[in-house]
C-alpha positions as CSV (number, residue, x, y, z in Angstrom):
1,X,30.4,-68.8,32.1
2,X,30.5,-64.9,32.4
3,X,31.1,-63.9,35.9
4,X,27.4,-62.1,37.7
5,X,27.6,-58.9,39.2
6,X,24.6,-58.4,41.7
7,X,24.5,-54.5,42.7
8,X,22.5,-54.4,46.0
9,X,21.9,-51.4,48.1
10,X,18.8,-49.2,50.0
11,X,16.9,-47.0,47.6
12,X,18.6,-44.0,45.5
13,X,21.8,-44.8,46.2
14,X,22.8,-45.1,42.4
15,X,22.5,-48.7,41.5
16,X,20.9,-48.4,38.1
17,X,23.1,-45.2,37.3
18,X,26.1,-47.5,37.9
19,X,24.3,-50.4,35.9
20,X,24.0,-48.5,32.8
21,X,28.2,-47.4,33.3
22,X,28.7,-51.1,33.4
23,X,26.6,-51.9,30.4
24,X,27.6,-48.6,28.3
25,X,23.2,-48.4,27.6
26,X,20.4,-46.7,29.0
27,X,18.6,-49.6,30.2
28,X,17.9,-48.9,33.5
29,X,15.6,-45.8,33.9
30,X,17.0,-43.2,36.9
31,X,15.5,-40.8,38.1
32,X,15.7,-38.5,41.5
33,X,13.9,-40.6,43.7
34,X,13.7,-43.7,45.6
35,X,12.0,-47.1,44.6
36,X,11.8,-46.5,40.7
37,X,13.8,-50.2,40.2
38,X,11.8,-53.2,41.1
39,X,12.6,-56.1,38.8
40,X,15.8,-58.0,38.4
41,X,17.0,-56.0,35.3
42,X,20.4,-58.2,33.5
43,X,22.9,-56.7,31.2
44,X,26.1,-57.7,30.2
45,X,29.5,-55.6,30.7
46,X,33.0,-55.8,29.2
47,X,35.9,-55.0,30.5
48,X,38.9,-56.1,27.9
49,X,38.8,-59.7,27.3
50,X,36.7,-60.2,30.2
51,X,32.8,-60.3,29.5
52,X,30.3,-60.0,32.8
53,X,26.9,-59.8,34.2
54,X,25.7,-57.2,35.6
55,X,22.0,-57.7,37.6
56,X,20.5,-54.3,38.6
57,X,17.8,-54.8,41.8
58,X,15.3,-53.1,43.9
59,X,16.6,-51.0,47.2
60,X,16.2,-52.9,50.5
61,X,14.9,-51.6,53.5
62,X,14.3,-54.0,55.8
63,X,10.5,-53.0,56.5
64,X,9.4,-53.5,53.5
65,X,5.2,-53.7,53.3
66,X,2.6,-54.6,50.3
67,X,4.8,-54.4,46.7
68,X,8.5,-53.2,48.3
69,X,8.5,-56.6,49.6
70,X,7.8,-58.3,46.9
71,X,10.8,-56.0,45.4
72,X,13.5,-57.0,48.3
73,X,12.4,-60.8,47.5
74,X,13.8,-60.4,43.8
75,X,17.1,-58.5,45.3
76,X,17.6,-61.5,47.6
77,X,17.2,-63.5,44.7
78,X,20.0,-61.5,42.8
79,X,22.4,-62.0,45.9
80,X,21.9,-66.2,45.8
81,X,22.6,-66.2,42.0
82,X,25.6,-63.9,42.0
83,X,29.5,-64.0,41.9
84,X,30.1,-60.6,43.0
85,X,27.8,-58.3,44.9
86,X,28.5,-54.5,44.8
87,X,27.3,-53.3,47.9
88,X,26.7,-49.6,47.2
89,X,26.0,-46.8,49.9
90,X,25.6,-43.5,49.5
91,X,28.5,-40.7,50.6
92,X,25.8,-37.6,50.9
93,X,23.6,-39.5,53.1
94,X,26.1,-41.3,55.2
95,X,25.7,-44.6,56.9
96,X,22.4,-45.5,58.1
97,X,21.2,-48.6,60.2
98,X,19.1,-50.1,56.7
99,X,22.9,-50.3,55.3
100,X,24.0,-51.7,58.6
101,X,21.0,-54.2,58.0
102,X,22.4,-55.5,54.8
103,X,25.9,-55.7,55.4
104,X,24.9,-58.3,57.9
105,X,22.7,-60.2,55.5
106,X,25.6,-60.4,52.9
107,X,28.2,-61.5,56.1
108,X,25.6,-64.4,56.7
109,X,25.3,-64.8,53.2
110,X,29.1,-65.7,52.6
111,X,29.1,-63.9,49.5
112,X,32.4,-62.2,47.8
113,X,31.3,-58.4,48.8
114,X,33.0,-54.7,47.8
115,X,32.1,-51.9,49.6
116,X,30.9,-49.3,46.8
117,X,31.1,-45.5,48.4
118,X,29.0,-43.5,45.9
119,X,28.4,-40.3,45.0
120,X,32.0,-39.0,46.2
121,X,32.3,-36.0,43.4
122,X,33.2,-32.6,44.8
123,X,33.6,-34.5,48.4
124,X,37.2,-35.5,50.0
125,X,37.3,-39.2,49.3
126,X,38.7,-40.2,53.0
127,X,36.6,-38.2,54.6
128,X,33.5,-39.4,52.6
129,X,34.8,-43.1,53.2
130,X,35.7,-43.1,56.9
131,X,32.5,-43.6,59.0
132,X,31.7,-47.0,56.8
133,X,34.6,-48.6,57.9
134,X,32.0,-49.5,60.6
135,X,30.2,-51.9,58.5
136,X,33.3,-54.2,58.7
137,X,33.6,-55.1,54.6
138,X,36.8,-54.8,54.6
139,X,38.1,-51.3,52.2
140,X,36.2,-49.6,50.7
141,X,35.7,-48.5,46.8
142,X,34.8,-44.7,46.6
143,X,33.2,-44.1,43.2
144,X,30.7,-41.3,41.3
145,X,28.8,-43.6,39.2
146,X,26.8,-40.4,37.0
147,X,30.2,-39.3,36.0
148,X,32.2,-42.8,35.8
149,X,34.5,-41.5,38.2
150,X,37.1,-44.8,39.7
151,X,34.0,-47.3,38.1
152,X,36.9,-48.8,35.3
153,X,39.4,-49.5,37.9
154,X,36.9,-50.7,40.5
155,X,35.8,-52.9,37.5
156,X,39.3,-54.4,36.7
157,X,40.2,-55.1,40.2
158,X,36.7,-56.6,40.5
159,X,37.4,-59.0,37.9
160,X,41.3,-60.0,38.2
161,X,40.7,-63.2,39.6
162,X,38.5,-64.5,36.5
163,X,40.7,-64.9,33.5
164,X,40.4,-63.4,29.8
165,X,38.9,-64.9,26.8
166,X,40.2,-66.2,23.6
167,X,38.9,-63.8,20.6
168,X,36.7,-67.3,19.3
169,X,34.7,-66.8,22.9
170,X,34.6,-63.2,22.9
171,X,32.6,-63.4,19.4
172,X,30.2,-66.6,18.8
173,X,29.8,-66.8,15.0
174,X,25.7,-67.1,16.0
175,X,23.8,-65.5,18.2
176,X,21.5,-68.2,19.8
177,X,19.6,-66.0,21.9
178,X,15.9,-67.1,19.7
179,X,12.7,-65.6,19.3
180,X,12.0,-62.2,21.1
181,X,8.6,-62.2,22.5
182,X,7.4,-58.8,23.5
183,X,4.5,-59.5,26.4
184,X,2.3,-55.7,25.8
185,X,-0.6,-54.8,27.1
186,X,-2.7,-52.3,29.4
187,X,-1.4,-51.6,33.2
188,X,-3.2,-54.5,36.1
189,X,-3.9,-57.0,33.0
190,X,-1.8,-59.8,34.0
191,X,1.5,-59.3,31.9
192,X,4.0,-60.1,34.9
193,X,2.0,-62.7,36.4
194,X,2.2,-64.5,32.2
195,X,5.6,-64.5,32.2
196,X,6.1,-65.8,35.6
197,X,3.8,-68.4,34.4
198,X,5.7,-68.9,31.1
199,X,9.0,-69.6,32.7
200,X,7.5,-71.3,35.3
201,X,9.4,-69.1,38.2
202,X,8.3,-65.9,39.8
203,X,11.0,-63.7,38.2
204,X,9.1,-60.4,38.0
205,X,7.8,-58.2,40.5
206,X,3.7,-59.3,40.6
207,X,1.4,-57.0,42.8
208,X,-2.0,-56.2,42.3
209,X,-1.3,-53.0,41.4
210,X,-1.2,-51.0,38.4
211,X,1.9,-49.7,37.1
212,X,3.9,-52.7,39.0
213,X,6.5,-53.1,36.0
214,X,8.8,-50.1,34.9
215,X,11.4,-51.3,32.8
216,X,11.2,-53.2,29.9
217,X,12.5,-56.7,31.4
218,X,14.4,-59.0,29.2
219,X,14.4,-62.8,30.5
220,X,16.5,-65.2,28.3
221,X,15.5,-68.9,29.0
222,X,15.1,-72.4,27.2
223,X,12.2,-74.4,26.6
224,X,12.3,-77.8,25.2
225,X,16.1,-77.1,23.5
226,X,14.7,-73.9,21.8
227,X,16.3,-70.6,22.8
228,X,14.0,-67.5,23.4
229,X,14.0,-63.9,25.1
230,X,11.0,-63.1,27.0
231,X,10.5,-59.1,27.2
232,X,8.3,-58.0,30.2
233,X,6.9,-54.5,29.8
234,X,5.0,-51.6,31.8
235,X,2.0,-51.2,31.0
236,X,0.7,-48.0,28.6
237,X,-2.1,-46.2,30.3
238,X,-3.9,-43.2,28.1
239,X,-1.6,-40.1,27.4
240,X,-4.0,-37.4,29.7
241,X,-3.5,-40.1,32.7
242,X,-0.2,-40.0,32.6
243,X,1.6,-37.5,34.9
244,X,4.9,-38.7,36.4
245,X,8.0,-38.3,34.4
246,X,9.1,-42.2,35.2
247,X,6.2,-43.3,33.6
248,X,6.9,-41.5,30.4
249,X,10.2,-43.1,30.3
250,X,8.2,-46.2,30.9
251,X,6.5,-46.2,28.4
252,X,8.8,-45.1,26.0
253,X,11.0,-48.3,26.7
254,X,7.6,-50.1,26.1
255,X,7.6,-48.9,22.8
256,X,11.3,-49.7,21.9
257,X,10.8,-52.8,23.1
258,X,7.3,-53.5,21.2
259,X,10.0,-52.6,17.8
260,X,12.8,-54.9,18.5
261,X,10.4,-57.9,19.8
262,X,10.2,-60.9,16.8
263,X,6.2,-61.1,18.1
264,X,4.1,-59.7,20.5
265,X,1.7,-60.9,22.7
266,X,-1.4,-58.7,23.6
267,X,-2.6,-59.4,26.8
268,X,-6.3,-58.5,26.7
269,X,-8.6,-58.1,30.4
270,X,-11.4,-60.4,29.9
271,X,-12.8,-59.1,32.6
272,X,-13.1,-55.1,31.7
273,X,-13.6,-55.9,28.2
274,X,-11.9,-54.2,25.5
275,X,-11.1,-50.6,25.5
276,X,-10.1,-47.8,23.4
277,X,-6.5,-48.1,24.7
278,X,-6.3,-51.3,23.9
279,X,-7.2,-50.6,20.3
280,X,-4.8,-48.2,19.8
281,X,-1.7,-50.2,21.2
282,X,-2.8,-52.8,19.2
283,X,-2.8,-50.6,16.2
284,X,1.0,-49.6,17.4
285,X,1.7,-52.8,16.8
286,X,0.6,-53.9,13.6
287,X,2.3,-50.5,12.5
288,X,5.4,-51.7,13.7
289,X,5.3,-54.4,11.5
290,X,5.6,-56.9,14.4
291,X,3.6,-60.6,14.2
292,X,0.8,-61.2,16.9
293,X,-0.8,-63.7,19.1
294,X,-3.6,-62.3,21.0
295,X,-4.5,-63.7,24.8
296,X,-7.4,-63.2,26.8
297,X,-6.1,-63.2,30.1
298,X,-8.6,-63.8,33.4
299,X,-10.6,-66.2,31.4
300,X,-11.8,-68.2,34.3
301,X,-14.3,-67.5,37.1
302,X,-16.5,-65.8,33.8
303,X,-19.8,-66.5,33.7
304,X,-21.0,-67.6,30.3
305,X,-22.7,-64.8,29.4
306,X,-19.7,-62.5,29.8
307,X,-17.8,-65.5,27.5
308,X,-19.7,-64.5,25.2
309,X,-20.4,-61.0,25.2
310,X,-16.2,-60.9,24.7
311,X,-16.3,-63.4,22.1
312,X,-18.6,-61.1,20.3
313,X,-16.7,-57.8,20.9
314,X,-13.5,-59.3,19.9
315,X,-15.1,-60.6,16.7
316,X,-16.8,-57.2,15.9
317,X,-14.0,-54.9,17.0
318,X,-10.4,-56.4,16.0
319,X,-11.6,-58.1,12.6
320,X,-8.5,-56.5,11.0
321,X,-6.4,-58.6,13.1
322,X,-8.5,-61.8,12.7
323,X,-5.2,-63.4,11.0
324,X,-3.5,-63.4,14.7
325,X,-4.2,-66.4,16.9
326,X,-6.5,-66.0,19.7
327,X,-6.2,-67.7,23.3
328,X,-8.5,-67.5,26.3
329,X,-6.2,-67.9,29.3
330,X,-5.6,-67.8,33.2
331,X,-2.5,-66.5,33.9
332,X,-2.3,-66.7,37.6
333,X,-3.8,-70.8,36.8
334,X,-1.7,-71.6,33.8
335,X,-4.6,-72.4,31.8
336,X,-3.9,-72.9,28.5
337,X,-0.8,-70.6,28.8
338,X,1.2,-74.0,27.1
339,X,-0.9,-72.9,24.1
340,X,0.9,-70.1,23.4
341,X,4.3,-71.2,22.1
342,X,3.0,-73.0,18.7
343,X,1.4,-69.8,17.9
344,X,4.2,-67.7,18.8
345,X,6.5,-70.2,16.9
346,X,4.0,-70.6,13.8
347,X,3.9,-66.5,13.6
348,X,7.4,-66.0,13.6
349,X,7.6,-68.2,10.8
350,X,5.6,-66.7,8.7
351,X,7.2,-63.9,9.4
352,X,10.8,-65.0,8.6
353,X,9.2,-66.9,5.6
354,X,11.1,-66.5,2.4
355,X,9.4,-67.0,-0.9
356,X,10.9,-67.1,-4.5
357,X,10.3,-64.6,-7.3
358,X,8.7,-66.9,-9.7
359,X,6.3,-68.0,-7.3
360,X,5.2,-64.9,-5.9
361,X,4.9,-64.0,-9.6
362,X,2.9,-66.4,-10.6
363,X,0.4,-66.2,-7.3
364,X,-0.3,-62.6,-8.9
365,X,-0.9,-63.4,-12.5
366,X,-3.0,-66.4,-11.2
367,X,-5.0,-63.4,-9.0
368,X,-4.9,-61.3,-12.0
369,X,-6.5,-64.0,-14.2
370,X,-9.1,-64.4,-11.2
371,X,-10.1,-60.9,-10.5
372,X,-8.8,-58.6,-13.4
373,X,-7.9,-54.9,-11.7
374,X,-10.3,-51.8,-12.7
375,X,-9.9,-49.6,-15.5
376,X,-8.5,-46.4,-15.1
377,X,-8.8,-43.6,-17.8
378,X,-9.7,-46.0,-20.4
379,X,-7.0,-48.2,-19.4
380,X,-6.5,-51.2,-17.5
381,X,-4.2,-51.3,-14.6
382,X,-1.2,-54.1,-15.4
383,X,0.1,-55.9,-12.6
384,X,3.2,-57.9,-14.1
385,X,5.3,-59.1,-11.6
386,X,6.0,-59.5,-7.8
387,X,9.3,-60.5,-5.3
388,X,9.9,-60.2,-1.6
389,X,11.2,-57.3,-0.4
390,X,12.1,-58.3,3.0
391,X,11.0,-60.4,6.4
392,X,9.4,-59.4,9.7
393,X,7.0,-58.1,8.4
394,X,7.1,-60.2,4.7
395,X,6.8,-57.0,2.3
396,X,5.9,-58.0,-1.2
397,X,7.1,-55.6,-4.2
398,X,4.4,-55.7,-6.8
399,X,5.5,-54.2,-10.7
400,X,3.4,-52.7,-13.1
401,X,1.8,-50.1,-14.8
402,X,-0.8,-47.5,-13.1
403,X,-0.3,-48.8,-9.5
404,X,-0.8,-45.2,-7.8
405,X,-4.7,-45.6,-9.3
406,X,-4.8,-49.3,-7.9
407,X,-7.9,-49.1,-5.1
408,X,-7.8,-50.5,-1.4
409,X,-10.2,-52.8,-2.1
410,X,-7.9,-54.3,-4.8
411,X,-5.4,-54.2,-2.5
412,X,-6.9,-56.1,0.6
413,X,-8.1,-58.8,-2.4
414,X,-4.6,-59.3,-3.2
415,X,-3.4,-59.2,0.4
416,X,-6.0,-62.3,1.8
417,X,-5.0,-64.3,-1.6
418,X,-1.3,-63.9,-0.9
419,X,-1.8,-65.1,3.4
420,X,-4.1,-67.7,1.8
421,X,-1.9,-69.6,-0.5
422,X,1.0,-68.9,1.3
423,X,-0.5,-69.7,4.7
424,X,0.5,-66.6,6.6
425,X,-0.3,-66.5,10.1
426,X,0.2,-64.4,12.8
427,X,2.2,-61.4,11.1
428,X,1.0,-58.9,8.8
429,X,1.9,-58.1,5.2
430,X,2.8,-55.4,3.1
431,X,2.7,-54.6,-0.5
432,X,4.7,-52.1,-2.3
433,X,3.6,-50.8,-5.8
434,X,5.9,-49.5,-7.9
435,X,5.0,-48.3,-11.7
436,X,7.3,-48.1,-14.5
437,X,8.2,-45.0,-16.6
438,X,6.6,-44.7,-20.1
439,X,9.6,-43.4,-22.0
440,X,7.2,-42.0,-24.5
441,X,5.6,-39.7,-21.9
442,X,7.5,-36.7,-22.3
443,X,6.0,-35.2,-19.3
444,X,8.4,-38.3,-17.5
445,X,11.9,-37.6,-18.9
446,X,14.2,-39.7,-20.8
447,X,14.5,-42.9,-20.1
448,X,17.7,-44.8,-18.0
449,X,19.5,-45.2,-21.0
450,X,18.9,-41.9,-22.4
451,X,20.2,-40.3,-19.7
452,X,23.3,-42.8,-19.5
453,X,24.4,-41.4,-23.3
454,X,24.2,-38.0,-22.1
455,X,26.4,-38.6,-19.1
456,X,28.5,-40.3,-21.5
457,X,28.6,-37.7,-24.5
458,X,28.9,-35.2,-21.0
459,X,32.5,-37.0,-19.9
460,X,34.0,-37.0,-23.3
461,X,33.1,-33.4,-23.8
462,X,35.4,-32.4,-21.0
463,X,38.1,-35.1,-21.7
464,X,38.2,-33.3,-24.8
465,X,38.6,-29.9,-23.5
466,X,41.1,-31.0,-21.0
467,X,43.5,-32.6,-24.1
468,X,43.3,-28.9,-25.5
């Protein structure tokens, strides 16, 4: 078991700067101001042989009102599940009573604590240290976390009691981390409060508040034996209401996350009904390739009427994701959130779904032979073979002659046979056309072996001329 780091600390005082020096990534966003972390944010950290947690929290305040409490709860929860807590303070600003306030919770607490001085660059070190000898942690670690200043040997002397690992621990021949389900949506639909409800603990931030969730949260965790990664992420509001600079960054991370993610879940309000932004995420989506399960969140408490006015909207406006599964829910009641996994598990399978050449091949001559492609010029377009091309999303490479003229509505024909007899769900597919040269066109060159002679006949050429 890797050792946890918990860095704790008031706001601004350079936790998540020193989290993404531990982790070597840009995980954490920072920015210039206080109160931009609120969730539990894990990464891991390696030092040598010695592989560690690191869990980047909320500041603490000690006054905390409305959704700053809610954000101290989840740093308390990082000190109880921790090995090590990095208490950091801040040189510049000196010692206040709010770090006086937590050194005393983490004496109660019992907990193994170092004294983090940060932000010492262009100050005298000793100086800089002196007055937080007061908090009686014992010495203290003066560091500059944006520059990486002392952070390695703070590191090593952090971790000298736990001991090294063999090369066969340091590098598991499979990574068992599982599906990656990417939880996307609008801002105030009920993403945080689903994943609470999916692992069955309160391990985001949940306010009712829009914007709650800033960083793109990833949540490993088992269910019944099976490994997964649940990905938490901030909510994308329309570009022209977007203003503050975290935000951007928010959203950015949203998007990155929305790529790497094995599915996504859209989180849909039931109770505002769909919307033009939710479209257009969606359509971000399905354009990154990713598979889908669709949830209806705030299902209960609606009238029937509004039921059905949804039911209807969905129908009419996302037919071109009608392959996705579709679940009404209640998030903050758990009902029907157990519904979710079999989709989630079915989609990734189809995604991951291999399928052999001569099968594939003879789905499209048996298509063919159904529904014979147009003609084009006089000619009939040939369609003579097909293979996969790759997984998540399945792309299917289709050969023949004439494919450029081949019309969408050929296309989508082709596309609903395939997820039909190949019982695709929950992912979308992609077909590649790909025409071969008629090496009697002379407007298309010679053909491959042509052009292999005269590379050929080229070399011995200048062999000869070499021997002279």
């Amino acid at each position: 078991m890797n050792p946890v780091i918990a860095l704790v600390g008031r706001p601004n005082v350079g936790k998540s700067t020193l989290f993404n020096q531990l982790t070597r990534s840009r995980d954490a966003i920072v920015a210039d101001f206080p109160g931009l972390t609120r969730d539990r944010q894990y990464g891991n950290g390696q030092l040598g042989n010695k592989p560690f947690t690191v869990i980047d929290t909320g500041g603490i305040t000690g006054d905390e009102q409305g959704i700053d409490a809610a954000m101290a709860e989840q740093s308390l929860l990082a000190i109880d599940e921790a090995d090590i807590v990095l208490f950091l303070v801040d040189a510049r600003a000196g010692l206040t009573p709010t770090d006086m306030s937590i050194a005393n919770h983490l004496r109660i607490n019992r907990k193994k604590t170092w004294l983090v001085v940060n932000k010492v660059d262009g100050l005298q070190e000793d100086i800089a240290t002196a007055e937080f000898h007061e908090l009686g942690l014992g010495e203290t670690w003066p560091i500059a976390a944006s520059h990486g200043r002392n952070v390695t040997q703070l590191i090593d002397i952090v971790l000298a009691p736990f001991p090294e690992l063999s090369e066969e621990e340091m590098h598991p021949e499979l990574d068992q981390r599982g599906i990656r389900i990417g939880v996307v949506g609008r801002p105030n639909v009920g993403k945080s409060t689903l994943v609470n409800r999916l692992l069955g603990e309160d391990r985001v931030v949940v306010f009712d508040k829009a914007g709650t969730t800033r960083d793109a949260i990833e949540i490993p965790f088992e269910r019944r034996g099976k490994p997964y990664v649940l990905v938490d992420t901030a909510g994308i509001r329309r570009r022209k209401n977007v203003t503050e600079i975290a935000e951007k960054f928010s959203i950015v991370k949203t998007l990155e996350a929305i790529k790497s993610c094995n599915v996504a879940v859209m989180v849909l309000d039931a109770r505002t009904g769909l919307v033009e932004q939710d479209l257009h995420l969606l359509d971000y989506v399905l354009t990154s390739g990713r598979a889908l399960v669709l949830a209806v969140n705030k299902w209960d408490g609606l009238e029937a009427e509004a039921k059905e006015k949804m039911r209807a909207e969905i129908k009419r406006r996302l037919g071109f994701a009608d392959y996705a599964d579709l679940h009404f829910i209640s998030a903050l009641h758990g009902t029907a959130v157990g519904d979710l996994y079999p989709s989630i598990e079915r989609a990734y399978a189809s995604a991951t779904a291999r399928w052999s050449t001569n099968r594939l091949t003879t789905l499209l001559q048996d298509a063919v032979r159904e529904h014979q492609p147009p003609m084009v010029n006089s000619r009939r377009i040939k369609l003579r073979m097909a293979h996969q091309g790759g997984s998540n999303p399945p792309i299917i490479v289709v050969h023949g002659n004439q494919t450029n003229s081949l019309p969408e509505a050929y296309k989508r024909y082709l596309t609903n046979t395939f997820r039909k007899v190949l019982k695709v769900k929950g992912t979308p597919i992609r077909f590649e056309f790909r025409s071969g040269s008629n090496p009697f066109d002379k407007n298309s060159g010679d053909n491959d072996r042509e052009r292999a002679k005269a590379r050929q006949l080229a070399r011995t050429k200048e062999a000869r001329r070499s021997r002279r």
